[in-house]
C-alpha positions in Angstrom: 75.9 58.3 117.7 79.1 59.6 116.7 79.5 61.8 113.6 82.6 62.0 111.4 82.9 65.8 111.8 83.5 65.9 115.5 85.7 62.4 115.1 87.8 63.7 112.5 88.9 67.2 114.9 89.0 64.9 117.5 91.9 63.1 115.4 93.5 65.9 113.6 93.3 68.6 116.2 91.6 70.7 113.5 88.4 70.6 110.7 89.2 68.9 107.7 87.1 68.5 104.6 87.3 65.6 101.9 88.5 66.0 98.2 87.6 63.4 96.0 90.1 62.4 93.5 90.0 60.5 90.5 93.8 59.0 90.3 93.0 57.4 86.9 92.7 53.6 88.6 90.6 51.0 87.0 88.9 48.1 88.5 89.5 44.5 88.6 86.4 43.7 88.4 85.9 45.6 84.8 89.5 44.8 83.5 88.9 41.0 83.7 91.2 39.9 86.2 88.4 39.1 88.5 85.2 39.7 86.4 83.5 42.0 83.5 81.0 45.0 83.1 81.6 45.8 87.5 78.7 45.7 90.3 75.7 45.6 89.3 75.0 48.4 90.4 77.9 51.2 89.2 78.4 53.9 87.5 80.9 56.0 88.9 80.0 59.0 87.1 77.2 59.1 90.3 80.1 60.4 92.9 82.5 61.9 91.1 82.7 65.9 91.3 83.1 67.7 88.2 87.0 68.6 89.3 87.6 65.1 89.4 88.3 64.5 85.6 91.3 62.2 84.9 93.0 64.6 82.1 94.1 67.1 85.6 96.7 66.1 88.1 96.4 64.6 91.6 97.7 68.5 92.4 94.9 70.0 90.4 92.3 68.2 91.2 93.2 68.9 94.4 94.1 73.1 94.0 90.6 72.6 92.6 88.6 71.2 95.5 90.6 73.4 97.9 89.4 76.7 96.0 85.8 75.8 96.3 85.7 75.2 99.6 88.1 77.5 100.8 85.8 80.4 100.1 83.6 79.4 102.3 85.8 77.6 105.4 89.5 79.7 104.3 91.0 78.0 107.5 90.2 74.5 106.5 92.4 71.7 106.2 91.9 68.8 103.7 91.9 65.0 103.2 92.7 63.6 99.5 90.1 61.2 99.1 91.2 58.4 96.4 87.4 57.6 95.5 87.1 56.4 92.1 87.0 52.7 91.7 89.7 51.0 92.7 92.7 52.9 94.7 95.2 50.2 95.6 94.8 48.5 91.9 98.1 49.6 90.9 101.9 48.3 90.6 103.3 49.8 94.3 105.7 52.2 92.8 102.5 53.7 90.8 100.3 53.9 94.2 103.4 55.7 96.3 103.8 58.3 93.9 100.0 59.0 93.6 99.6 59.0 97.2 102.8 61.2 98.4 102.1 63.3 95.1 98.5 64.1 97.4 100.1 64.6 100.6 102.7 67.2 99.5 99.7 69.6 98.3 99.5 72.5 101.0 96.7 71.8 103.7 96.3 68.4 102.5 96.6 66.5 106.0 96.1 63.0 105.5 95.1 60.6 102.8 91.6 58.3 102.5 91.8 55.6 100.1 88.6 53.8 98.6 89.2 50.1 97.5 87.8 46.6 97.4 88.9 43.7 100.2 90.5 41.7 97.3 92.8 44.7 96.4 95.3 44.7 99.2 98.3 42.7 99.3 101.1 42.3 102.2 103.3 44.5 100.4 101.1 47.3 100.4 100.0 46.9 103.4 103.8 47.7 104.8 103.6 50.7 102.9 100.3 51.9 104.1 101.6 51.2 108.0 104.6 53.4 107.5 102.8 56.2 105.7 100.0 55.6 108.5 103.1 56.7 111.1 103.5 60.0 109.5 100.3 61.1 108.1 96.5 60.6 108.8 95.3 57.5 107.1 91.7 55.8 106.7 91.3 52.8 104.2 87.8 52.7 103.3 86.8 49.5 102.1 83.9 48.8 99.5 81.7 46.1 101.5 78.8 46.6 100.5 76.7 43.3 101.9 78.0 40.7 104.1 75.9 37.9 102.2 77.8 35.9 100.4 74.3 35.1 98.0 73.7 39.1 97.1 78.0 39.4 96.7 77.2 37.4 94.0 74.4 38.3 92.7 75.6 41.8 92.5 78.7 40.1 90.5 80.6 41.8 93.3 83.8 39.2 92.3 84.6 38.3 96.4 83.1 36.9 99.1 82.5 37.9 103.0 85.6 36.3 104.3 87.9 37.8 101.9 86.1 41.2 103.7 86.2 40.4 106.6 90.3 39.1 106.6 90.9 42.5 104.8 89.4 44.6 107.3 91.3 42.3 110.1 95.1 42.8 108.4 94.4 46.5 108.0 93.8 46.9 111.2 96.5 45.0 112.7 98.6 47.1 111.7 97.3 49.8 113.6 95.6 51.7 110.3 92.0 53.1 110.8 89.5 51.1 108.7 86.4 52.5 107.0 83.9 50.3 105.7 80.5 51.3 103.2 77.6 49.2 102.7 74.2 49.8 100.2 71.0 49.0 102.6 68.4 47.6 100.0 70.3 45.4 97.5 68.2 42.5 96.3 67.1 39.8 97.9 67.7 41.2 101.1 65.1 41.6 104.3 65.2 44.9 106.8 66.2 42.2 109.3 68.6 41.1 106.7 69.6 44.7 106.9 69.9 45.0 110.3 71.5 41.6 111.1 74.5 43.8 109.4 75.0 45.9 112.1 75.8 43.0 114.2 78.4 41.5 112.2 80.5 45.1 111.2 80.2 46.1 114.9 82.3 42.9 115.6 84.9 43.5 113.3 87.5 46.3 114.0 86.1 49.5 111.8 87.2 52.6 113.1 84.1 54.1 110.7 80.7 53.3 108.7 78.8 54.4 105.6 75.8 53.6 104.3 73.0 54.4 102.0 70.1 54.0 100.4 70.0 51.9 97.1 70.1 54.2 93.6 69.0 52.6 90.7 71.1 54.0 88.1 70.3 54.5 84.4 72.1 52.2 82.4 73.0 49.9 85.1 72.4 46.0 85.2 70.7 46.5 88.4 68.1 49.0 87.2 67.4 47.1 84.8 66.9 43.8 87.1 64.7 45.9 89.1 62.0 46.5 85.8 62.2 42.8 85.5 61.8 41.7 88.3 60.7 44.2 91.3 59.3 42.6 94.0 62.9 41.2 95.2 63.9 44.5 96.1 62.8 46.7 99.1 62.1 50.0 98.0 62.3 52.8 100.8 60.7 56.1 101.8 62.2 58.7 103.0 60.8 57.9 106.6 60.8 54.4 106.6 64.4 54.8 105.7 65.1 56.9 108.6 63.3 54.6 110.6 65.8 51.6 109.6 69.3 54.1 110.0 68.3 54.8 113.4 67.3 50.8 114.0 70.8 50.6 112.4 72.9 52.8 114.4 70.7 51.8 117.8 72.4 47.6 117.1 76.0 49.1 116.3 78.9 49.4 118.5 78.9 52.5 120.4 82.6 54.2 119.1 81.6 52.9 115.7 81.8 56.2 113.9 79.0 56.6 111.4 80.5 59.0 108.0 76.7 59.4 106.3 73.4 57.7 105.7 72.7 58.8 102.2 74.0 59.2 99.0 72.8 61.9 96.2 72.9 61.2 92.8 72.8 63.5 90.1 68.2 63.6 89.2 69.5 62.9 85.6 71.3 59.9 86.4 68.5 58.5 88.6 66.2 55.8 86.5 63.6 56.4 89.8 62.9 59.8 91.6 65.0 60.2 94.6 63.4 61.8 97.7 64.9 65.4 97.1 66.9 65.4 100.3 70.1 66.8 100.8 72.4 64.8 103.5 72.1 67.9 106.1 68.5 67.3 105.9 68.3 63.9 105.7 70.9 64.1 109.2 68.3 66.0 110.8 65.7 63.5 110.8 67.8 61.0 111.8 68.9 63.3 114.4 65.2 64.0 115.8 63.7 60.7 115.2 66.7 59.3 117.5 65.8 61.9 120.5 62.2 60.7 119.7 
């Protein structure tokens, strides 16, 4: 299994550490251009750092994430991650500016930019491959199931093949694609699940995350899970482990996997989470792989 620390000093010669940004972007699928209300099951509040406010520049958000971890790691270089909904939903002269604004901040090596399959036009796409020449570049695309039935029932707005011809284009042009996906959406089997790792490893993703389903106060899906419960498969912590390394054991072999969980603020959380932290939860993956 290979792990996005090593992959990412194998690519930049050096260690580099994400900083989320929140650029200020919306989301088609909350604006109304391709639905209302977003996923089922969003609230972006549950990744977004407390730096990442949109009242502070790209540069101070940035200054900001650079200052925490730089006390700890003072030699450490940095990738701008463009996190917050939707990062190519934007006129192109709007994205450039937000993006080269990122780049010129000192240390800041390369650029990762979070968006949906449906939010990537030719004309950015040129863009992206020049910047890609001159600066580190990963376009992480939202997946999130390959089933066209829980796409929709998650009111995701798009279907697989619009996915899967995003993923394709990207990477023709020679730019490294990411791709995340929730394990645990409704409706869906652990050999549903699994099936997954199949169909990414045949599509040309440079790197992988995945994670557990939250249910999220205040979200639609939380509150289709109180109506209606037994459609979703609900996870320990070591049954969950057991399906990552299940996971990871059917994937391509270079497919580099970024993480397994996600962690979500307790207050957020309309169920308990396991009280793991991703270090630990790496380090059952880790031994129940050698077992």
């Amino acid at each position: 299994m290979i792990e996005l620390g090593q992959w990412l000093t194998s690519q930049l010669g050096c260690k580099a550490q994400k900083i989320s940004i929140n650029a200020g972007f919306t989301c088609p699928n909350r604006d109304g251009r391709v639905g209302t209300g977003g996923c089922t099951y969003c609230n972006n509040q549950t990744f977004n750092p407390e730096y990442c406010q949109t009242e502070k520049s790209i540069r101070q958000q940035l200054e900001e994430g650079k200052a925490f971890f730089g006390r700890k790691y003072p030699k450490m270089k940095y990738l701008a991650y463009f996190q917050a909904y939707t990062n190519t939903y934007a006129d192109l002269p709007t994205l450039r500016q937000r993006y080269e604004e990122a780049l010129a901040v000192d240390s800041v090596v390369g650029l990762v930019i979070g968006t949906r399959p449906d939010c990537m036009p030719p004309s950015l796409l040129d863009y992206l491959e020049e910047l890609n020449q001159r600066t580190f570049l990963i376009i992480e695309y939202g997946i999130e199931s390959v089933y066209n039935r829980t796409l929709h029932r998650i009111n995701r707005g798009h279907d697989f093949s619009c996915t899967r011809q995003a993923i394709i284009a990207t990477a023709e042009r020679s730019i490294r694609v990411g791709g995340h996906i929730i394990m645990g959406l409704p409706g869906e089997s652990k050999e549903d699940m699994l099936h997954e790792a199949d169909i990414l490893s045949a599509l040309p993703l440079s790197t992988l995350k995945l994670h557990q389903l939250q249910l999220i106060r205040g979200t639609r899906m939380a509150e289709e899970y109180r109506e209606c419960p037994k459609d979703f498969i609900r996870f320990t912590a070591d049954e969950y482990t057991d399906l990552v390394v299940r996971f990871v054991s059917r994937s391509r072999q270079d497919l580099v996997f970024e993480r397994f969980v996600s962690q979500s603020p307790p207050s957020l959380l309309a169920e308990p989470g396991w009280g793991l932290k991703n270090y630990e939860f790496m380090e059952l993956v880790r031994k129940k792989m050698k077992e």
